[in-house]
C-alpha positions as CSV (number, residue, x, y, z in Angstrom):
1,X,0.0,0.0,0.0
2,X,3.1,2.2,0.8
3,X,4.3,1.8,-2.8
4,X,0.9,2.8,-3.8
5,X,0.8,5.6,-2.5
6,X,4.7,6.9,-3.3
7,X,3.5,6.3,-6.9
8,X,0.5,8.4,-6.8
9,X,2.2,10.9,-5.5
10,X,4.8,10.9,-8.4
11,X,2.4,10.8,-10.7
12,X,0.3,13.9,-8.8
13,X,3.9,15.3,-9.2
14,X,4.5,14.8,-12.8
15,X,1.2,16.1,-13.6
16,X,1.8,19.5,-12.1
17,X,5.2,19.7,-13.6
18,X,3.6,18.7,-17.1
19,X,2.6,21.9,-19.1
20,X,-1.1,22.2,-20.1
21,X,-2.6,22.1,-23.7
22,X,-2.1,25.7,-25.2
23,X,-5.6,27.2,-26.1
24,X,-6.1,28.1,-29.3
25,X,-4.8,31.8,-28.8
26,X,-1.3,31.2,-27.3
27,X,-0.8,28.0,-29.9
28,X,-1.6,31.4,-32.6
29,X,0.6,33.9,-30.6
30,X,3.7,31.6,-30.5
31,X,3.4,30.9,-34.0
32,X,3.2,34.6,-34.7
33,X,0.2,34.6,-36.9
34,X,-3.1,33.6,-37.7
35,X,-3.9,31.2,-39.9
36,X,-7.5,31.4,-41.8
37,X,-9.5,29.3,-44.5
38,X,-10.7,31.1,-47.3
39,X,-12.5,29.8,-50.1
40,X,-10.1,31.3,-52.9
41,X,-12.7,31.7,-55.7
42,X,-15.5,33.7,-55.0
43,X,-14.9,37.5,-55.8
44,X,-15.7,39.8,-53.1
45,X,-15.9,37.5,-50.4
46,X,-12.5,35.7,-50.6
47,X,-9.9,36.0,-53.4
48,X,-6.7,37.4,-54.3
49,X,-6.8,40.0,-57.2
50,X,-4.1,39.8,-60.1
51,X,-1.4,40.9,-57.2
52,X,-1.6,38.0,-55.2
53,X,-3.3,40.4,-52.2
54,X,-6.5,38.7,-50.8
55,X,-9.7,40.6,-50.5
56,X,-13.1,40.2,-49.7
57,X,-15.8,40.3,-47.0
58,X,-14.9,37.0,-45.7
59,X,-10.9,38.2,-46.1
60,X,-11.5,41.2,-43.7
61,X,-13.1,39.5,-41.3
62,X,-10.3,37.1,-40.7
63,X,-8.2,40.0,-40.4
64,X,-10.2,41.8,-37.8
65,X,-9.2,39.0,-36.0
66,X,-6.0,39.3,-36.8
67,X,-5.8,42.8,-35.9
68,X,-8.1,42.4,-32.3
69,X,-5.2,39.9,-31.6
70,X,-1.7,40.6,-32.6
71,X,-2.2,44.8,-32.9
72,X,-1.4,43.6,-36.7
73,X,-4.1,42.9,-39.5
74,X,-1.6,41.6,-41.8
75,X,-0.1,39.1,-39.3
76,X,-2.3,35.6,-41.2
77,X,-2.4,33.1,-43.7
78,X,-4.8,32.9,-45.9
79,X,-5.6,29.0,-46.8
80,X,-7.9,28.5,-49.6
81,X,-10.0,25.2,-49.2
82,X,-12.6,23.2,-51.1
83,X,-16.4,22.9,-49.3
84,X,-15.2,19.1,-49.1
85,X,-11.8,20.3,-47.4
86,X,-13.1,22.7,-45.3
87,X,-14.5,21.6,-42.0
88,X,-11.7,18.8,-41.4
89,X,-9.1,20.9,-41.9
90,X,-10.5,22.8,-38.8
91,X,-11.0,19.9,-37.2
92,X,-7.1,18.9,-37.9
93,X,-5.7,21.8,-36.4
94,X,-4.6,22.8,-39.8
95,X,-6.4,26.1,-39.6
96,X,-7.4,28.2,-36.5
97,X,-10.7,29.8,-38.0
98,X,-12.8,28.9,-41.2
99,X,-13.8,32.3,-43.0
100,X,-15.2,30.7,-45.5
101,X,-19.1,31.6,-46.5
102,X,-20.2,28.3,-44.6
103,X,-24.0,28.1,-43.3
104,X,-25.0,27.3,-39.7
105,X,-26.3,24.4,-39.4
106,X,-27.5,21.8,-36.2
107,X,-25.2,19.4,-37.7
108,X,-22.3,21.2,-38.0
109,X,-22.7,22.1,-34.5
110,X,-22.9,18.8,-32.7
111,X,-21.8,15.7,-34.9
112,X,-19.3,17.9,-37.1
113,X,-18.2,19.4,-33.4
114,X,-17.5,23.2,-34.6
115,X,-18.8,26.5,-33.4
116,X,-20.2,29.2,-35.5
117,X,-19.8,32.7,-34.2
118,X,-22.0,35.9,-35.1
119,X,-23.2,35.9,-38.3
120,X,-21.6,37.9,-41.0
121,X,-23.6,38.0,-43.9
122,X,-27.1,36.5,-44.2
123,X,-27.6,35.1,-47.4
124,X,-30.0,32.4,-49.1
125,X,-29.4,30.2,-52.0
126,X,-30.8,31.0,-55.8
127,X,-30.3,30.0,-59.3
128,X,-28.4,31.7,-62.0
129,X,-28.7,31.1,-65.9
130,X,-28.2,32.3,-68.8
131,X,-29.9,35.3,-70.4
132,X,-30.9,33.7,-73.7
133,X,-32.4,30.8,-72.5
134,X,-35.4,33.6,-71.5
135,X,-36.4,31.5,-68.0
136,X,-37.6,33.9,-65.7
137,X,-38.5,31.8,-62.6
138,X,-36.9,28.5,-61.0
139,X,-40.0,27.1,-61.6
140,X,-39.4,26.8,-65.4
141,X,-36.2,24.6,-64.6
142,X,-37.8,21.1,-65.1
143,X,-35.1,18.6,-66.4
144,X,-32.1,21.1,-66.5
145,X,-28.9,20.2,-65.7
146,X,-27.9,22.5,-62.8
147,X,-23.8,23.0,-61.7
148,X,-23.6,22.1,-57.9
149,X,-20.9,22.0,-55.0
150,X,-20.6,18.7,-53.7
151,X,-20.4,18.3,-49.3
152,X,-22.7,21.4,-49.0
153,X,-25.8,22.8,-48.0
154,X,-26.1,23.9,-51.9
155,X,-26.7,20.3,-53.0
156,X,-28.8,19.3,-50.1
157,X,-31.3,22.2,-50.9
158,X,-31.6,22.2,-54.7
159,X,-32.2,18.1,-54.1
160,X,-35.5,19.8,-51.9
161,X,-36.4,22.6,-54.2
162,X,-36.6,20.2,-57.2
163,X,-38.3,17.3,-55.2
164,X,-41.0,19.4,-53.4
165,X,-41.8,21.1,-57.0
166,X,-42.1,17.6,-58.7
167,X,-39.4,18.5,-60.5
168,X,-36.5,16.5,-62.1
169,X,-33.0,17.9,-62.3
170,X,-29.5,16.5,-63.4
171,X,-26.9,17.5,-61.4
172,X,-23.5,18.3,-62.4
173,X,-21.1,17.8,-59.4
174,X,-17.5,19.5,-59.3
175,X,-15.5,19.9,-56.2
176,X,-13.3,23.0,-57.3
177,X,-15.7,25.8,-57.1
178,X,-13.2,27.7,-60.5
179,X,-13.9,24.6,-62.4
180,X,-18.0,24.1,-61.4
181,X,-17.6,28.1,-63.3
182,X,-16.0,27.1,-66.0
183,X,-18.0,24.8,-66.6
184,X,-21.1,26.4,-66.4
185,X,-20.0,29.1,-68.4
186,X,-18.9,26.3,-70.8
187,X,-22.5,25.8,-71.3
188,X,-22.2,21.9,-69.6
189,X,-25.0,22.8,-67.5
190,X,-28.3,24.8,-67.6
191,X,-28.1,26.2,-64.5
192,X,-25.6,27.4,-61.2
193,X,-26.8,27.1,-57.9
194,X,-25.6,28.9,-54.3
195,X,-25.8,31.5,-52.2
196,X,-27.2,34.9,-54.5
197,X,-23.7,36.4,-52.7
198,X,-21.7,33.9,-54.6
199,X,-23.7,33.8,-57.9
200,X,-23.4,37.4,-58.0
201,X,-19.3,37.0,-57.0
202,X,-19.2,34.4,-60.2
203,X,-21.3,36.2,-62.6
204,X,-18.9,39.3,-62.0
205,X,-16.0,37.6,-63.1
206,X,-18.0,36.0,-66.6
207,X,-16.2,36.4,-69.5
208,X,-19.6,38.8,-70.4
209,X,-21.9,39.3,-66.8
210,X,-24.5,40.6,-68.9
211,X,-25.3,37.4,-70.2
212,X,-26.4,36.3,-67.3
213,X,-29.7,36.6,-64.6
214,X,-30.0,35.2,-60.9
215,X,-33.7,34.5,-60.9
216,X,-35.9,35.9,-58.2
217,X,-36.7,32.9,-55.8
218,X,-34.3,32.5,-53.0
219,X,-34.8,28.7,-51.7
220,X,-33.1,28.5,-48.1
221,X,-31.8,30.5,-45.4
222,X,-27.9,30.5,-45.3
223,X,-26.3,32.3,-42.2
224,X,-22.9,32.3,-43.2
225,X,-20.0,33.0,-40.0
226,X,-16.7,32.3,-39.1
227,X,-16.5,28.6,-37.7
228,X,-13.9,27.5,-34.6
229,X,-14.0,24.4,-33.3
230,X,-15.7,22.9,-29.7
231,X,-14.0,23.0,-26.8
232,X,-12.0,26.6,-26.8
233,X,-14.4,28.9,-25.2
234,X,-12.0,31.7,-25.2
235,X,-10.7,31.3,-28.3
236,X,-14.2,31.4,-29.6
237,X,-14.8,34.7,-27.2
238,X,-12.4,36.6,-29.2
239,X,-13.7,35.4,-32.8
240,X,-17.0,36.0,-31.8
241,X,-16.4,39.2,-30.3
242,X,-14.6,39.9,-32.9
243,X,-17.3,40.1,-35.6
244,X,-19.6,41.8,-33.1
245,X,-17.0,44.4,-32.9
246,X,-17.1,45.6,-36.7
247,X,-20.9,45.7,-36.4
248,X,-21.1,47.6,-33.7
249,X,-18.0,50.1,-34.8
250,X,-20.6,50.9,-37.1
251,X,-23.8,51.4,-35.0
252,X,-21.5,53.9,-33.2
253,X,-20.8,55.4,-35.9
254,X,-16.5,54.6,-35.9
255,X,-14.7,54.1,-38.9
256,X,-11.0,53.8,-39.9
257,X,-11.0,57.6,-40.9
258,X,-12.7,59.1,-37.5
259,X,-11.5,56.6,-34.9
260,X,-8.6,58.2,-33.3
261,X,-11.1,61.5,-32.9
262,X,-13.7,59.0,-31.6
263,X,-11.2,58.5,-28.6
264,X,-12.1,61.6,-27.2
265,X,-15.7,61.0,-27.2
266,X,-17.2,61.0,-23.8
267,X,-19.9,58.7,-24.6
268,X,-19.2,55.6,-21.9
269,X,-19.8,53.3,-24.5
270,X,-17.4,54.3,-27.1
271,X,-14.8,54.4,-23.9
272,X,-15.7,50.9,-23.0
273,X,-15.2,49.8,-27.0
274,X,-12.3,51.6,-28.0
275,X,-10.2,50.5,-24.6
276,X,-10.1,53.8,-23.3
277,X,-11.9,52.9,-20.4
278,X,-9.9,49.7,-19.6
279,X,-12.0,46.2,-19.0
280,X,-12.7,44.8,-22.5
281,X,-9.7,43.6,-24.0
282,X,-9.0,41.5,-20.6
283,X,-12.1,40.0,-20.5
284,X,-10.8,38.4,-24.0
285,X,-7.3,38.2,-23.0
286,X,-6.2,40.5,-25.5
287,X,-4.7,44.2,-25.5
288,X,-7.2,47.1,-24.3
289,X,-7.0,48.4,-28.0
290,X,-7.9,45.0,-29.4
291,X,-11.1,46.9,-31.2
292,X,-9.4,50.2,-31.8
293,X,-7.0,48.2,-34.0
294,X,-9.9,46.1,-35.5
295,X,-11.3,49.6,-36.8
296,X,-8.5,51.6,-37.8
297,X,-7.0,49.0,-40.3
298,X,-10.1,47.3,-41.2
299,X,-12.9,49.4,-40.9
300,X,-16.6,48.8,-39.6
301,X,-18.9,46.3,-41.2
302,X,-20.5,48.9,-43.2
303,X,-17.0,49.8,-44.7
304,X,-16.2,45.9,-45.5
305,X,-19.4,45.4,-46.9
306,X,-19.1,48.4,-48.9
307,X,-15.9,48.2,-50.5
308,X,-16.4,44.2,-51.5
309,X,-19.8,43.9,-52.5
310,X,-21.8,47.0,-52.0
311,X,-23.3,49.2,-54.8
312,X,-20.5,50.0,-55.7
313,X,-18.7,47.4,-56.6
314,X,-19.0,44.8,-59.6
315,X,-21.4,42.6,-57.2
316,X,-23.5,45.9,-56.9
317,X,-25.3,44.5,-53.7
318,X,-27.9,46.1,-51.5
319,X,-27.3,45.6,-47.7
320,X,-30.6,44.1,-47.2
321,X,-30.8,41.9,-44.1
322,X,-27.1,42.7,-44.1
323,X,-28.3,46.4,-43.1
324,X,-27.9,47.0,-39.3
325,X,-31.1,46.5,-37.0
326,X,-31.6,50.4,-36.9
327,X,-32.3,50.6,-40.5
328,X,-34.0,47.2,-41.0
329,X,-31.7,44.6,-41.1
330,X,-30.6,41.4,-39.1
331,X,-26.8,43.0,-37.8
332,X,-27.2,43.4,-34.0
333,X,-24.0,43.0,-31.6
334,X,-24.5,42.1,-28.2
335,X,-23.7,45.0,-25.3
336,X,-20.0,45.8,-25.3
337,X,-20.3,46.1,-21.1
């Protein structure tokens, strides 16, 4: 019983001396930067231009997170994945956040074993086609031959649409979202379908956009976010908080032109947000100015949206639900207190 004992102890020992498993923030810090899953072909959302620089929605959100936690946006990696590669190479470590216009689902949540965080653009799934074959609703799509993503939402909920309609489709699967375009625009299939985001992203880069129509009905709902996995609750804090933080930035009215004016506000709010009145940024286990540094090299939500897909741009998207809650829409961050 003696020895028993002795060897508990040792191991009791051992077990103190033993560092613990890094969370997923200091496993990011040590490495020096943050590494991200984009999708890579989706203009406006995430994909780099003819420089090699990324950009998109989904692109500045990842480095808001950057920002909020090394003080530096540009500290990341951007790793583009398939819809098929996406969620295990989250779940194998090999990326520490998925920004990568993916839907929350219950699935994806429990047997999948990820977390989504705040919602960053609220989207639904439609159909594009071409102009000249004149179809003006999805309705009129009986037997077409429709260009689909396989291991998504997408295929799951064009399966429905067509089903439910007594309606019989051929589907044309492609795992590499740049070759399920060229195809389509190939003319190997009648019809694209996901997200209206990423139809309009893919119809702006056509050879000729013009020559092509999203058609009115939107089939699903499709809350796309950034995606961590179970089982880091501050790590998901911070992501979360993150995304909260852009929306909010612009509910107050900050953007990366007036924030270092906005640190003289004396709103007690804007104090709170911006770290001048210190208690945020530990809560997260981050610097005070985690936020300030979000705004000032990213921008607000509006800005992102703005500058990637709003009216603007070749997307030419309204803000719709996208709009914040105090002109319509579904973006509403939690209290900052």
């Amino acid at each position: 019983m003696k020895r028993i004992r002795i060897f508990v102890v040792l191991l009791a020992v051992l077990a103190l001396a033993l560092p613990a498993n890094a969370g997923t923030l200091d496993e990011v810090k040590a490495r020096g930067y943050l590494i991200a899953g984009v999708n890579g072909s989706v203009f406006g959302f995430s994909m780099p231009d003819e420089k090699g620089v990324w950009k998109g929605l989904d692109v500045d959100t990842a480095r808001a997170i950057a920002a909020a936690v090394f003080g530096d946006a540009n500290k990341i990696k951007f790793v583009p994945l398939t819809a098929v590669q996406r969620l295990p190479a989250l779940q194998s470590k090999e990326i520490d956040v998925l920004c990568r216009n993916t839907t929350q689902t219950l699935t994806r949540e429990t047997t999948n074993g990820l977390n989504f965080v705040h919602v960053n653009f609220y989207d639904g799934q439609g159909f594009m086609v071409p102009k000249k074959l004149g179809v003006k609703s999805a309705k009129e799509l009986d037997g077409a031959t429709v260009c689909v993503l396989p291991g998504t939402t997408t295929e799951l909920n064009a399966a429905d649409f067509f089903r439910k309609n007594n309606m019989q489709w051929k589907p044309v699967v492609i795992e590499q979202a740049a070759e399920l375009n060229k195809a389509f625009f190939a003319g190997r299939c009648d019809v694209l379908t996901s997200d209206v985001s990423q139809l309009a992203g893919h119809r702006a880069v056509a050879p000729d956009p013009n020559e092509y129509v999203i058609l009115p009905e939107v089939i699903s709902k499709e809350p796309l976010a950034p995606v961590v996995r179970h089982g880091d609750d501050q790590w998901y804090d911070i992501v979360n908080w993150t995304v909260m933080a852009l929306i909010q930035a612009e509910e107050f009215g900050i953007t990366s032109q007036n924030v270092d004016e906005m640190l003289k506000s004396n709103d007690p709010e804007i104090q709170r947000f911006l770290g001048v009145t210190p208690g945020m940024g530990a809560a997260l286990g981050l610097d005070e100015k985690w936020a300030y540094n979000i705004i000032k090299q990213v921008g607000n939500y509006g800005e992102i949206f703005e500058r990637n897909v709003g009216p603007n741009t070749p997307l030419a998207m309204e803000r719709g639900l996208n709009a914040l809650w105090t002109q319509g829409g579904l973006m509403y961050a939690a209290p900052f207190r």
